[in-house]
N, C-alpha and C positions, 0 to 999 in steps of 0.2 A: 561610113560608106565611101568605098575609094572615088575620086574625080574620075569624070569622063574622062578618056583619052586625049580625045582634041582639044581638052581646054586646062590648059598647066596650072598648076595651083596657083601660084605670084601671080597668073590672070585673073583667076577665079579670086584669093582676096581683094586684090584691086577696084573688081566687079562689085563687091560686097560693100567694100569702101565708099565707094560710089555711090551705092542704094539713097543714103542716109542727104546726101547732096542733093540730088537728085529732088529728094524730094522736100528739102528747104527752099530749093530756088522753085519748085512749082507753087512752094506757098507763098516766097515774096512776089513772085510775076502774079497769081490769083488775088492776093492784095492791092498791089499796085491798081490792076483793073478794077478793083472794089472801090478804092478811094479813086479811082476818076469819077462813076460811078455817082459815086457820092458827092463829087465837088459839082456835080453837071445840076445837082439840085439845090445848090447853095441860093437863097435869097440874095438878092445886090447888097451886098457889106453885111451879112452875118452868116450864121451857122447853116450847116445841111438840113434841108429837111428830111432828108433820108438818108441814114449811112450805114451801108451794110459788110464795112470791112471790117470794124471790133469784134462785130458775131462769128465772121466769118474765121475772124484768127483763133476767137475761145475757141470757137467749134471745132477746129480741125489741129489744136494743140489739144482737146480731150477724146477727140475720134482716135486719134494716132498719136498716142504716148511718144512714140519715138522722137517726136519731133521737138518736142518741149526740153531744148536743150538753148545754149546762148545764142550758138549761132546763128538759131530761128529768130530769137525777140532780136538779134542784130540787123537781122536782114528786113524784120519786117522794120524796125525804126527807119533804114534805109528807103524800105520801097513809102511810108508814108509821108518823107522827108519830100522826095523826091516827085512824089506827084504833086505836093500843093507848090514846089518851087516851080514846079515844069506849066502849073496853070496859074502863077503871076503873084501868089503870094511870097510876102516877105521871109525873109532867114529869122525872123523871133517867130511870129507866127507859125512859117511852119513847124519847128524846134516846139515850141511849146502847146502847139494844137495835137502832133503827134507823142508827143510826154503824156497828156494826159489821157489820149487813145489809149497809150499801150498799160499808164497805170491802173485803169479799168477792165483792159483785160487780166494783167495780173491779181487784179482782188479779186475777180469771178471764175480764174480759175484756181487760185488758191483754196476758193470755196469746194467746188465741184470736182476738182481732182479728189477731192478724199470720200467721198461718193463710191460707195460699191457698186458694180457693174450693172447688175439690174434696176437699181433705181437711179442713175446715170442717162443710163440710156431708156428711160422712159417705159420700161417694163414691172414697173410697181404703180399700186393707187395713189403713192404720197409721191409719188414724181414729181408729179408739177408744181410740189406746193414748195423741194425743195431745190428746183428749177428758179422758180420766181423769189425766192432767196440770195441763188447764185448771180442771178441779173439784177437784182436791187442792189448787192453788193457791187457787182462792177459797175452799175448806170453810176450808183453815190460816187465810187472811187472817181471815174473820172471826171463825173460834174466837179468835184469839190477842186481839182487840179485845173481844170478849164473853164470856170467860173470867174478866173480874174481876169482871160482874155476880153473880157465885155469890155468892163470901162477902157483899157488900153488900146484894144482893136476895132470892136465894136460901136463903140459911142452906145454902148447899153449897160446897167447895171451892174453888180455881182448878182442880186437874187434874180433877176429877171433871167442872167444869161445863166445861171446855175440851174436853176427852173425850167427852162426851156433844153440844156443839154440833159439833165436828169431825164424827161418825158421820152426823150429823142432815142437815147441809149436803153430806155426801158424798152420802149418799143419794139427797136432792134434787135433787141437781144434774145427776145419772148416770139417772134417770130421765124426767125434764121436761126437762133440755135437749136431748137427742135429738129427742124428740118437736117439738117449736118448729123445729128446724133440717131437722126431715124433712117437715112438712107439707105438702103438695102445695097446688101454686099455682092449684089452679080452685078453681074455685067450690065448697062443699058441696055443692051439687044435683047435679053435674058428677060431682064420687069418687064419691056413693051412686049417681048412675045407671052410674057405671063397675061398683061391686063389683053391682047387681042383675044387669049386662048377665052377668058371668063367676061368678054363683050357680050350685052345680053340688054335689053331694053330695060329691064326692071333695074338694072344694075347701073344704068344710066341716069335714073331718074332721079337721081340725090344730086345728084352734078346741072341735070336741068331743073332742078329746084333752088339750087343758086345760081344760078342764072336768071329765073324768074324775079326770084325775089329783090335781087340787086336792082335789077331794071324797074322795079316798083320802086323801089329806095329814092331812085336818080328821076323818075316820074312824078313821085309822091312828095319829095324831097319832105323836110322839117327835120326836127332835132330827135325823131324816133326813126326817123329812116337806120339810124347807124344799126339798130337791133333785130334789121326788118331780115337778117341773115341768119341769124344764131339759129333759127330749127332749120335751116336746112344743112348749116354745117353740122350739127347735132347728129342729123340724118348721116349725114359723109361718116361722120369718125362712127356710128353705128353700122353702115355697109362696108366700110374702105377699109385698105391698112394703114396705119399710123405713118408714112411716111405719105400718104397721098392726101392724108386729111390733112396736114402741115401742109402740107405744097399749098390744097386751096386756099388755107387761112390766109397764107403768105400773100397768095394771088389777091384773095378779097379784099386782105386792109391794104395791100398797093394801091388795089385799083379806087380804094376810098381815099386814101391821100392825092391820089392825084387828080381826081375828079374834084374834089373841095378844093384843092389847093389853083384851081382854074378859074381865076374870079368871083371864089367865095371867101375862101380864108388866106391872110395873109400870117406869113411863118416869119415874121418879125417880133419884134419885140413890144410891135404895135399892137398885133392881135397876142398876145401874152398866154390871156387866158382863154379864151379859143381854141389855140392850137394848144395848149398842155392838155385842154379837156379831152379832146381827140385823140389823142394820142394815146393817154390811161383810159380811154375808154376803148381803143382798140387793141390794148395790151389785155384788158379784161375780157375781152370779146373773142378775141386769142384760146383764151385761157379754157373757157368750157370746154368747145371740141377737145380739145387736146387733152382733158383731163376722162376724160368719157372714154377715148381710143385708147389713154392709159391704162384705165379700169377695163374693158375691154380683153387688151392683151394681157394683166394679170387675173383675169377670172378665166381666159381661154388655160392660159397656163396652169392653172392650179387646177380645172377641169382635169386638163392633160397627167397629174401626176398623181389625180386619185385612181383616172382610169388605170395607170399602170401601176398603182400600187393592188388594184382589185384583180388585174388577171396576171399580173409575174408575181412568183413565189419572192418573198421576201430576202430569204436566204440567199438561192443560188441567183437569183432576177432574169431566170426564164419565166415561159409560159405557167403557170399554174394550172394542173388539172384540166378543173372549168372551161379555162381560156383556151387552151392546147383543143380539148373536145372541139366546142364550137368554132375557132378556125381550122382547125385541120378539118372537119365535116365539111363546110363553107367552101374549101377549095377543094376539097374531095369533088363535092359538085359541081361546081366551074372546071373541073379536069372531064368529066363525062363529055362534055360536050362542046368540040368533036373529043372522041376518045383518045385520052392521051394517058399512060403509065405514070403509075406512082410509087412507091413504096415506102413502108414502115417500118421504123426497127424499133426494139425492144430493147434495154440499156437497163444492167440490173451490175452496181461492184460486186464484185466479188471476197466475201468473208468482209463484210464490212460492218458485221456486227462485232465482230471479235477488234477493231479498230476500238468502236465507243467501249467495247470492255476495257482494253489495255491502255489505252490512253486517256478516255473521258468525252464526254459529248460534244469538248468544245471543239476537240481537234477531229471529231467526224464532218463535224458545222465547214470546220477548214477544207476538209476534203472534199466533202460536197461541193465548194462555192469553187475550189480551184479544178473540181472534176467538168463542172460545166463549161467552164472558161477554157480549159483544153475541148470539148467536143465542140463547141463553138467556133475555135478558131479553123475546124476542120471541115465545116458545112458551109452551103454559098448561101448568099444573105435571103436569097428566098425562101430556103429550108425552115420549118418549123421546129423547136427545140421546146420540151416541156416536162416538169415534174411531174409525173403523175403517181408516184409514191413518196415512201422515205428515202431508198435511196433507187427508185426506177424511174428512168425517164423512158421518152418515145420524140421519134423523131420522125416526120412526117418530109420525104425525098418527091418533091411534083417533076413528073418527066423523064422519071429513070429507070430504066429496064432493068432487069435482074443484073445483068455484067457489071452496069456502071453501080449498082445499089450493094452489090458484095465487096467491090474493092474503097467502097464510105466505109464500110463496118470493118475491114482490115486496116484502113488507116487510122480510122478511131481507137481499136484495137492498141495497133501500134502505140500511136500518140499518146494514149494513160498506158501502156506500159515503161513509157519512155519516163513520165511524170514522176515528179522527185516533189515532195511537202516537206520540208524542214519543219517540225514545231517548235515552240518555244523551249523545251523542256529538251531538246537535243536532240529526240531521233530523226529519221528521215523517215517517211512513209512511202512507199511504192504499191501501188497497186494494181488490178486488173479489171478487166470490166469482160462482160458473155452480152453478146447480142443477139434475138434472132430478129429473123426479117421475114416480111411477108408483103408479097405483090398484086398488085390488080390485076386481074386475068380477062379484064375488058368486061366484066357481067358487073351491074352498079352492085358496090359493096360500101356500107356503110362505114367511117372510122370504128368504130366500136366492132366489127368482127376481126378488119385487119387489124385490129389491136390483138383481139385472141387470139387470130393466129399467129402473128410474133409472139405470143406469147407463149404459145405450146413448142415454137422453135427457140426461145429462151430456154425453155427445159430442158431441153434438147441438147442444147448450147451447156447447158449447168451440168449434165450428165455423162457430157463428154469431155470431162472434165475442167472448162471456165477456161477463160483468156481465150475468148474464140468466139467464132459466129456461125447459126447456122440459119439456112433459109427454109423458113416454111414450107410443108408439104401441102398441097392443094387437093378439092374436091373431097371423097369419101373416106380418103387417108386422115387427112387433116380432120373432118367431126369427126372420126373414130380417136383419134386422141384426145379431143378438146371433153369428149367422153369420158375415156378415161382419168383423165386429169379429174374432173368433179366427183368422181367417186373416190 
């Protein structure tokens, strides 16, 4: 495709060059902010208790491939070098706090990069189970590399501070990387005007159901309040989409760290085992929803592909029969009223028996499936398209008068006689097609007549001798042939 005018090529690669920059330095600056972020919740002389830039870097080096090049693990070393030096720690600490950052993202996405796309992005059952694989791999990687800051920096441990970063990175990881890999690809303005458009009180009530039950938790407080949430997120990833159940989880176990962490639990090395419990126990707690919305979106899916294995023909993958019938009736009837013009054609190749004689059935199979893909590419997307023989089809035009409905069936025409089939065995195939067509005349007619009468202008079409189309003749003319015809 030639460039625009106004924009010279050496601009236009330039541009392109750019793209890729562009969107490295949005990831070092979105990190940067991550590990401040995350140092704002640091304990007086140890670890974060919250750190949400590891996740955030797997996530968005496996959202956006492009990005997982050197530059990027360059630039993020930079920006996490750069935060802890900018809020007062030392040049080993930071150097080594950030080595083992980035080696735990390298093991989790060493993991997760080789993940096929649907089960990546959380559109299979086993998702989560090989989600919580890929974060156990990075939480290990970088505990076992930041494990020896304790005794040097810390005045704590190796297993204590391995133990404590291990819980930390598990956490992280199981919560923010879901979210990054579930975002939905429009726009902001686009989801909020989606969820205004399906605002509805019932639809709400999964949402004040966690709400409720939270507020029991922090009421009720003890060691089962942590669970007092799981059926109404249950509830969420049952009503919601998978990026909005992740959102809540996210929200809920924040809002439990931070509510414990206010004069209940201390994220030292003091309370050990307290805070590891909290933490695997909110990675688990994570884990349901998220596994439910995954199953969810693979049972809607798989729903989705028997329906259309049950009404498009296998072959050409229009309409089937059946399915052509009952939507094309269906809009037949939403066109009554107010009265709006329709029309139907009738699509029959011509000598396409004599193809499966002289070639073989595989190359009629061929012909058929590249016959519909050319009439397809010549219909506008609300048009219906459907097998409803061996090799006849019908196509059902909503809102078209006779003028605009004879010059579809001339370009169709056109279009398969233009159509060239190379088969495997050498020849070229070329062939034609005869349409008739037949219109609503404003009195309710059911698809099943307007089929017969394209049908008797098919004949018609085949009589005057094919590669052509003719329109149905209406009222007493028309059943005087449709007569004919059955005798």
């Amino acid at each position: 495709m030639p460039l625009p005018p106004f924009v010279p090529a050496s601009r236009n690669a330039s541009l392109l060059a750019l793209a890729p920059m562009a969107g490295i330095m949005g990831l070092g600056l979105s990190l940067f902010l991550a590990c401040l972020a995350g140092i704002l919740s640091r304990p007086t002389g140890f670890l974060a208790s919250f750190w949400p830039a590891n996740a955030m870097l797997l996530g968005m080096l496996l959202r956006w491939p492009s990005l997982a090049r050197k530059t990027s693990w360059l630039v993020a070393l930079v920006a996490l070098v750069l935060a802890d030096l900018l809020t007062g720690s030392s040049l080993l600490a930071a150097v080594w706090l950030s080595a083992a950052n980035l080696c735990g993202v390298a093991c989790g996405w060493w993991f997760l990069r080789r993940l096929d796309a649907p089960r990546l992005y959380l559109r299979r059952q086993t998702s989560v189970l090989y989600l919580l694989v890929g974060c156990t791999l990075a939480a290990a990687g970088s505990a076992l590399v930041g494990a020896g800051t304790g005794p040097v920096l810390f005045q704590a441990s190796w297993p204590q501070t391995a133990m404590m970063w291990f819980s930390t990175e598990l956490m992280n990881f199981m919560l923010i990387l879901p979210l990054i890999l579930s975002t939905p690809t429009c726009s902001p303005s686009r989801w909020f005007a989606r969820i205004r458009s399906r605002a509805s009180l019932p639809l709400a009530l999964p949402l004040l159901s966690v709400i409720a039950t939270e507020y029991a938790a922090i009421a009720l407080g003890g060691p089962g309040a942590l669970a007092f949430t799981v059926p109404s997120l249950l509830w969420c990833a049952l009503a919601y989409s998978l990026f909005t159940t992740t959102l809540l989880s996210l929200l809920v176990c924040t809002w439990k760290i931070a509510t414990m962490s206010v004069g209940v639990m201390n994220f030292t090395p003091e309370g050990l085992d307290l805070a590891v419990s909290l933490r695997l126990g909110l990675t688990l707690l994570s884990m349901g929803p998220l596994a439910v919305a995954c199953s969810q979106i693979a049972r809607t899916e798989l729903l989705r592909q028997l329906d259309r294995a049950v009404s498009h023909d296998s072959l050409t993958d229009v309409l089937a029969r059946g399915a052509f019938l009952s939507q094309g009736q269906r809009l037949l009837e939403r066109l009554q009223y107010p009265a709006q013009p329709a029309a139907v054609l009738m699509l029959d190749l011509d000598h396409f028996k004599q193809v499966n004689d002289r070639h073989g059935h595989a190359a009629g199979d061929a012909l058929l499936h590249a016959f519909a893909r050319t009439v397809g590419q010549v219909l506008r997307t609300q048009d219906l398209l459907g097998r409803v023989g061996g090799e006849e089809f019908a196509v059902l035009l909503p809102g078209v008068r006779a003028a605009a409905a004879q010059q579809i069936a001339a370009r169709i025409c056109a279009a398969v006689r233009a159509q060239r089939l190379a088969l495997p065995q050498g020849p070229v195939l070329q062939v034609t097609v005869s349409i008739g067509v037949a219109l609503t005349d404003g009195r309710p007619q059911t698809l099943a007549q307007l089929l017969q009468r394209a049908d008797v202008a098919l004949y018609q079409a085949k009589a005057a001798g094919r590669d052509g189309w003719k329109l149905s003749p209406t009222g007493a003319e028309s059943a005087a042939l449709v007569e004919n015809l059955a005798i």
